[in-house]
C-alpha positions, 0 to 999 in steps of 0.5 A: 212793717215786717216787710220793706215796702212793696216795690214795682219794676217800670220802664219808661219808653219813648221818642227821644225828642221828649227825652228832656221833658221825661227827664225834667218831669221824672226828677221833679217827682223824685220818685224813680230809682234809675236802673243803669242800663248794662249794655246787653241789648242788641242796638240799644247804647247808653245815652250820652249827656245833654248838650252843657254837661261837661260845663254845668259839672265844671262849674259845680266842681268850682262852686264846691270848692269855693264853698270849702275854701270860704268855709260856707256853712252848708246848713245854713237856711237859704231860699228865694236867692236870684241866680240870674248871671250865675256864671258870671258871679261864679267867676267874679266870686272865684277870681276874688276868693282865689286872690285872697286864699293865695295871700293868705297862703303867702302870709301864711308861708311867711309866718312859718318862716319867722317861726323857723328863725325864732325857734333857731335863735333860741340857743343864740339867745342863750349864749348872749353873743352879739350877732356880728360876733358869731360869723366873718372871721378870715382866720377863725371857724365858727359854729353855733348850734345845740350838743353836749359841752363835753362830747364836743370838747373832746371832739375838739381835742382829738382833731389833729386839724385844729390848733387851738379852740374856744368854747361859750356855752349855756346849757345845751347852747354851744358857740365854737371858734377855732383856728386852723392848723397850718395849711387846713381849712373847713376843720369843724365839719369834720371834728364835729361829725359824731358828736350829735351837735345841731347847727343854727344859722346865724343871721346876718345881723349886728347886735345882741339876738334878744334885739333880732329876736325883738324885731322878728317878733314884731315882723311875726305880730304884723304878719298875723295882723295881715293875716286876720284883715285876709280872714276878715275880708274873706269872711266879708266875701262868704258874707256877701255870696254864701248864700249865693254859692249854696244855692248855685250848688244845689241848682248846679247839682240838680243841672248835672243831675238832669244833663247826665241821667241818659248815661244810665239809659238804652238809646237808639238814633229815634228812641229811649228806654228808662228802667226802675224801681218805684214803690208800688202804691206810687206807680200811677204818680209816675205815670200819671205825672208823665203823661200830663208833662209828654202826652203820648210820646212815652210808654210807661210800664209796670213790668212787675210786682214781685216777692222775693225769697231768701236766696233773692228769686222771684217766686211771685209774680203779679200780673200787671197792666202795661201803661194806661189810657194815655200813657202809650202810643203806636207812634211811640212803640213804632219807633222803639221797635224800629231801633231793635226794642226788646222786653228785656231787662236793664241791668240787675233786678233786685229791687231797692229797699225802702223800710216801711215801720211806724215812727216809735219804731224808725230810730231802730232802723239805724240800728238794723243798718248798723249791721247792713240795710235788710235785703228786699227779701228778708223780714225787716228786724227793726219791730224786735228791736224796738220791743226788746233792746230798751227792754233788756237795758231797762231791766238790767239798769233798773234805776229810776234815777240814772232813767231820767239821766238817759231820758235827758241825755236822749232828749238833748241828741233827738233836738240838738243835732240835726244828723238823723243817725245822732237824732236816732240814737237820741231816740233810742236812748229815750226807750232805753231810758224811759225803761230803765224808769219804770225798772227803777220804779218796780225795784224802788231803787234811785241813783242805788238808794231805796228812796222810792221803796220808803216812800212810794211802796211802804209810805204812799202805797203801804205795802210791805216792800217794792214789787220787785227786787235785784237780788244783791242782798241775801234775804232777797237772793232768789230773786237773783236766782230768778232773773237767771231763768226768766233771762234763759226764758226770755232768750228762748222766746227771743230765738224762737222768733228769730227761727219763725222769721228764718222759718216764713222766709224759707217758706217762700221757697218750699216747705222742706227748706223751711223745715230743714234751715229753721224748724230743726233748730226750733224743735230742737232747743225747745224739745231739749229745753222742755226736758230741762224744765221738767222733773226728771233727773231733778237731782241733777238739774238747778233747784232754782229751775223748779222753785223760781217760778213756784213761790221762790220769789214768783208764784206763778204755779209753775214748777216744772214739766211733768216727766212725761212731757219732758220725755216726749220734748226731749224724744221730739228734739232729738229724733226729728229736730237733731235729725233733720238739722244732721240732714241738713248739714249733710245736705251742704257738708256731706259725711262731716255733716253728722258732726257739725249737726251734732256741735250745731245742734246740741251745742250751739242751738240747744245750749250755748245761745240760750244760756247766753242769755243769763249775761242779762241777770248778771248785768242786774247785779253788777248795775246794782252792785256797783251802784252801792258800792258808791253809795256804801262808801260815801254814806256807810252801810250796815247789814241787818236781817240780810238786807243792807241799810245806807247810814244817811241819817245815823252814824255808825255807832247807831248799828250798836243799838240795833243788837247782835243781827246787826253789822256794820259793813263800812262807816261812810266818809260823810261820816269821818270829819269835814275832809271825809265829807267833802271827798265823799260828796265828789266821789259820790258824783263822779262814782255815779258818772262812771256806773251811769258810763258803765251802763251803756258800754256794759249793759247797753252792749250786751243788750246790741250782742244778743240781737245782733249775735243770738237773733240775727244770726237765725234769719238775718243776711243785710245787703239790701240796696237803698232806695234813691230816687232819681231826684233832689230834695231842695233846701236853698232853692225853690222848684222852678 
C-alpha cells in the first residue's frame, strides 16, 4: 500500500519463426510493459514491422479521421459488429463521407459569401437609393461606404480635382457623386484618402436594396436549408457505419499495435529478444501463457525483482529462476547465441509504476499524480492523503448542512461522468463531505444556524451544549485559541510522517543518509517544539499553549512539558538535530552550509512549516464567520451572555425584553416589510452558494497546500513511469 506494486524485469526470447505467435500471445494477455530496445548490443538491430503495417496504419489513420469528420460518438457501447470486407466498406464509407463534407463545405462557403454581401448592403439600406442609381455613369464618379459626413465634405471641398459634388447620407452611410474638373479622372480615391471612409461594393442589380436584401436572404434561407439535408445525410451515414467505424478502429489499432511491436525488439537474422516489466505475482501468467501458445520455441525470463532506493538504484536483488520446465530450449538458446546473444539489458531499467491501495484509497491517486506519478522507489503518499485531506476540510467547514451539499455534488461527479479523473474528484468530494457531516454535527452547526445544538445535544440528548464549538462567539473564544494549537499539533504529527517516510527510504541506501537528509530535521523540530510546549520562560510564550489542553475549553490534563524535559528537547534538537541538518548542507554547500542549515533549520523545519498549520484554525473561523454573516443579515441577530442569537422567530424589539446584557447587533431584512423579506430570501440562497463556493477554493485549497507544501516537501520527488502493457483492452469488439 505504501509501496507500488512489486515489479520484475523478464526477457522473452526466441526463433523468429513464432515471433508472430509471441506476439499475438503476449497482447492478449495484456500484461507486458515492452522495453524499447536502445540499440547497444552487438549484432542485435531492432526489428522491423510485420509484413501490412504501413496499410493497417494507413487505413486507421483514414478510420479516425472519418470518425472526426462524422462526429461518431466514441463512447457509444458496440459489440459483435462483423468487419468482414473491411477495407472495402472503409473506402465505400470514405468516398461518401468525403462527397458530402466537401458539399457541405461549398454550401457552407456559399453561406459565408451571402453573409458578406448582406452585411455590405446595410449602409445601401440605409440611403434608400435604388441600385442602378448608385453606379454606370460616364460623367459622375460614385461612392458608397460608411465615414463621417463632415470629414468627407470637407475632403470634397478642399480637392482641387473636383468640380462639383453631391452628397446622400443616413447616419454613417455615405453615397457620393462627383464630377470631375476638366481633363481629371479617378478624383474620389484621392480626396477620399484620410478620411477614414469604408467602401461597399454596389451589386450590379436594378431596384431598391431592401428588394436585393430581400432575395439574398432568401438564396441565404435555401442554402441553409441545403446545408441541413447535408447534415441529415450525414447523420444518416454515421447512423449506418458508426458502429462500424469504432470497431474497425479499435481492430485497426490492436493490428498496428501487433505488426509494429518488433521495432521495440533486438533481432538477429534467426532470433528475437523482448524485454519488460511485468508485475511479479504475474510472472507465471507470462509464462505460462507463452509456453501454451510457443511450446519451446521461446525462452522466457525473470531477470530480477529488485528495490530500489531514492536515488533509483538497485539495492536489492532477489535471486530468480530463469524460464521453467517447458519454457526454454537449447534449440532456442543455440540460435540466440549463434546471432551474438548477451545478457545485457534493453534499454532503461527503471521499472514502470502500478499503485497498489485499496479502493476507499484509489481516488486520492489522482491527487498524488496531480503533482507527479511517485517513482518506483519512493512511498506511494495516497494512504496520508486519504486519512488527512477530507479531515483538514471536514474540520474547517464543519457544517452539517453545506456536508450534504458536497455529499450530493460528489455523488453526481462519481455517477455521471464516465472520466475516471472527474469520478475521482467525485470521491473525493464524498470524504470531503461526509467529513465536513459529521464536523457539523459535533459543532451543531446547519447552513450557519444552531438547529442541531437545539435539538439534537440540548432537546434529544439533553446535554448543556454541543460537544464542540468554532470560537466566533466571545464566550466560547478559547476554543478558538485551541483549534490554533491542535492545528500546530496536528501539522507536527503530519510532518513527522513525512520525515519518517523521507527517513525508510533513505534507509535503503544507509543508515547515515537516513540520518543526515531526514532525522536532523525530525529531531530538530520536535526537540525545538517540545521546548515550546514546556514551562520555561512562560512569560514569554502564548498562555493558550499551557491552558487549551488544561481545562480551557479541553481537559486532557496537559499543561505543558516540565522544564526539565523541555531543556533536554530543546538541548537535543539543537546539538545533534541542528548539528547534523549544518553536516548535511555542508556536505552538498561547503562553507554556506553552516547558513542554509541555520535558515533550513531553525527557520523553515522548526518554525515556519508548523506554524503554517494555524492557516487550518483560521479557515474555522472565517467558514463560520461568513456563514453568519449571511444569516446575521437575512434574519437579525443579537448578543446575549457573549453568544450570538439569530431572530427567526422574534423581531427585533424582542432583545428589549431581555434587559441590559442583551444587544442587538443587526435587525435582519426578514424583518423590514415584504420587499426586505423577499431580498432577504435570495440573499440568503445566493450568500450560502458563494460560502459553500468559498469552501473549496478557500479551504479546500489550503487543505491541497499543506500536503502538497508542508508534506511532500520532506520525502516526495514524482516522476515514476506508468505501467502500459503492451495490449488492448476492447470496448467495441470482442477477442478473436
Amino acid at each position: 500500500m505504501l509501496r507500488p506494486e512489486r515489479m520484475s524485469r523478464v526477457s522473452v526470447t526466441g526463433a523468429k519463426r513464432v515471433l508472430t505467435d509471441t506476439i499475438e500471445t503476449v497482447h492478449r494477455l495484456d500484461l507486458l510493459h515492452v522495453t524499447g530496445y536502445d540499440g547497444e548490443w552487438e549484432g542485435f538491430e531492432p526489428g522491423n514491422p510485420v509484413a501490412g503495417a504501413d496499410e493497417a496504419a494507413d487505413r486507421l489513420v483514414t478510420v479516425r479521421s472519418l470518425i472526426s469528420l462524422l462526429d461518431v460518438d466514441q463512447d457509444r457501447e458496440t459489440t459483435g459488429i462483423d468487419l468482414d470486407g473491411m477495407g472495402d466498406r472503409i473506402e465505400t464509407v470514405r468516398t461518401r463521407a468525403n462527397e458530402l463534407d466537401d458539399r457541405r463545405e461549398d454550401l457552407e462557403g456559399q453561406r459565408a459569401d451571402l453573409a458578406d454581401r448582406i452585411d455590405a448592403l446595410e449602409p445601401l439600406t440605409a440611403l434608400g437609393i435604388d441600385l442602378d442609381l448608385l453606379s454606370g455613369y460616364d460623367s459622375l464618379e460614385t461612392r458608397v461606404g460608411e465615414a463621417d459626413e463632415a470629414a468627407v465634405r470637407e475632403a470634397l471641398d478642399s480637392s482641387e480635382r473636383i468640380d462639383r459634388y453631391e452628397l446622400f447620407t443616413e447616419d454613417r452611410a455615405v453615397a457620393v457623386f462627383a464630377e470631375p474638373a476638366p481633363g481629371e479622372t479617378a478624383v474620389l480615391d484621392d480626396a477620399l484618402t484620410g478620411t477614414e471612409f469604408v467602401a461597399v461594393d454596389v451589386p450590379d442589380a436594378e431596384g431598391s436594396p431592401e428588394d436585393h436584401l430581400d432575395d439574398l436572404e432568401g438564396r441565404r434561407s435555401a442554402l441553409a436549408d441545403d446545408v441541413e439535408d447535408v447534415e441529415a445525410e450525414i447523420r444518416e451515414v454515421r447512423d449506418e457505419h458508426g458502429d462500424f467505424l469504432l470497431a474497425a478502429e479499435e481492430e485497426l489499432a490492436i493490428e498496428v499495435q501487433r505488426r509494429e511491436a518488433p521495432l521495440s525488439f533486438a533481432t538477429t537474422k534467426n532470433a528475437f529478444v523482448a524485454e519488460g516489466w511485468v508485475p511479479t505475482d504475474r510472472f507465471d501468467d507470462l509464462e505460462s501463457r507463452l509456453r501454451e501458445a510457443v511450446g519451446d520455441h521461446v525462452v522466457v525470463e525473470e531477470l530480477e525483482q529488485a528495490s530500489y532506493n531514492s536515488d533509483g538504484h538497485v539495492t536489492e536483488r532477489e535471486p530468480t529462476e530463469s524460464g521453467g520446465d517447458g519454457g526454454s530450449s537449447d534449440e532456442t538458446e543455440a540460435e540466440v547465441a549463434a546471432d551474438g546473444g548477451t545478457d545485457v539489458a534493453i534499454g532503461k531499467r527503471d521499472p514502470p509504476v502500478v499503485q497498489d491501495n485499496p479502493g476507499p484509497v484509489k481516488p486520492f491517486e489522482f491527487l498524488v499524480k496531480t503533482v507527479s506519478r511517485p517513482k518506483y522507489s519512493e512511498i506511494d503518499p495516497s494512504i496520508v492523503l486519504f486519512l488527512t485531506l477530507p479531515l483538514m476540510f471536514g474540520f474547517m467547514i464543519g457544517d452539517a448542512g453545506y456536508g450534504l451539499v458536497y455529499l450530493t455534488v460528489g455523488t453526481l461527479l462519481f455517477k455521471r461522468f464516465e472520466s475516471d479523473g472527474i469520478r475521482a474528484l467525485g470521491a473525493i468530494t464524498l470524504w470531503a463531505g461526509g467529513f465536513t457531516f459529521l464536523f457539523g454535527i459535533l459543532y451543531g452547526e446547519i447552513f450557519g444556524t444552531e438547529f442541531i445544538k437545539m435539538y439534537l445535544w440540548e432537546g434529544a440528548l439533553g446535554l448543556e451544549s454541543q460537544p464542540l464549538h468554532k470560537g466566533l462567539m466571545p464566550t466560547y473564544g478559547a476554543y478558538a485559541n485551541a483549534w490554533l494549537l491542535i492545528s500546530v499539533l496536528f501539522g507536527l504529527l503530519h510532518m513527522t510522517v513525512g520525515y519518517l517516510f523521507d527517513f525508510a527510504d533513505n534507509l535503503r541506501t544507509s543508515f547515515k543518509t537516513a540520518m543526515l537528509e531526514s532525522g536532523s530535521y525530525l529531531i530538530l523540530m520536535l526537540g525545538v517544539w517540545v521546548w515550546l510546549m514546556s514551562r520555561t520562560l512562560m512569560g514569554v510564550k502564548p498562555e493558550l499553549m499551557f491552558v487549551a489542553l488544561d481545562g480551557q475549553p479541553f481537559a486532557l490534563g496537559f499543561a505543558g512539558f516540565s522544564p526539565t524535559v523541555g531543556w533536554a528537547g530543546l538541548g537535543v534538537g539543537l546539538v545533534v538535530g541542528l548539528g547534523l541538518v549544518i553536516v548535511n548542507e555542508v556536505n552538498h554547500f561547503g562553507g554556506i552550509g553552516i547558513l542554509v542549515g541555520f535558515l533550513e533549520g531553525l527557520l523553515r523545519a522548526a518554525f515556519v512549516n508548523p506554524l503554517s498549520y494555524t492557516r487550518l484554525a483560521a479557515e474555522v473561523l472565517a467558514e463560520v464567520g461568513l456563514a453568519f454573516a449571511v444569516n446575521l443579515l437575512v434574519f437579525g441577530a443579537y448578543e446575549h451572555h457573549g453568544e450570538f442569537h439569530l431572530l427567526f422567530t422574534h423581531g427585533p424589539g424582542y432583545v428589549q425584553t431581555l434587559g441590559g446584557d442583551a444587544s442587538l447587533m443587526f435587525g435582519g431584512l426578514i424583518h423590514m416589510g415584504i420587499a426586505g423579506a423577499a431580498f432577504g430570501m435570495v440573499l440568503l440562497v445566493v450568500g450560502h452558494m458563494l460560502v459553500l463556493g468559498v469552501g473549496v477554493m478557500s479551504a479546500g485549497l489550503q487543505a491541497v497546500r499543506l500536503e502538497y507544501v508542508e508534506f511532500f516537501n520532506q520525502f516526495y520527488e514524482g516522476g515514476g513511469d506508468q505501467y502500459e502493457p503492451f495490449g488492448y483492452e476492447r470496448t467495441h469488439t470482442l477477442e478473436e
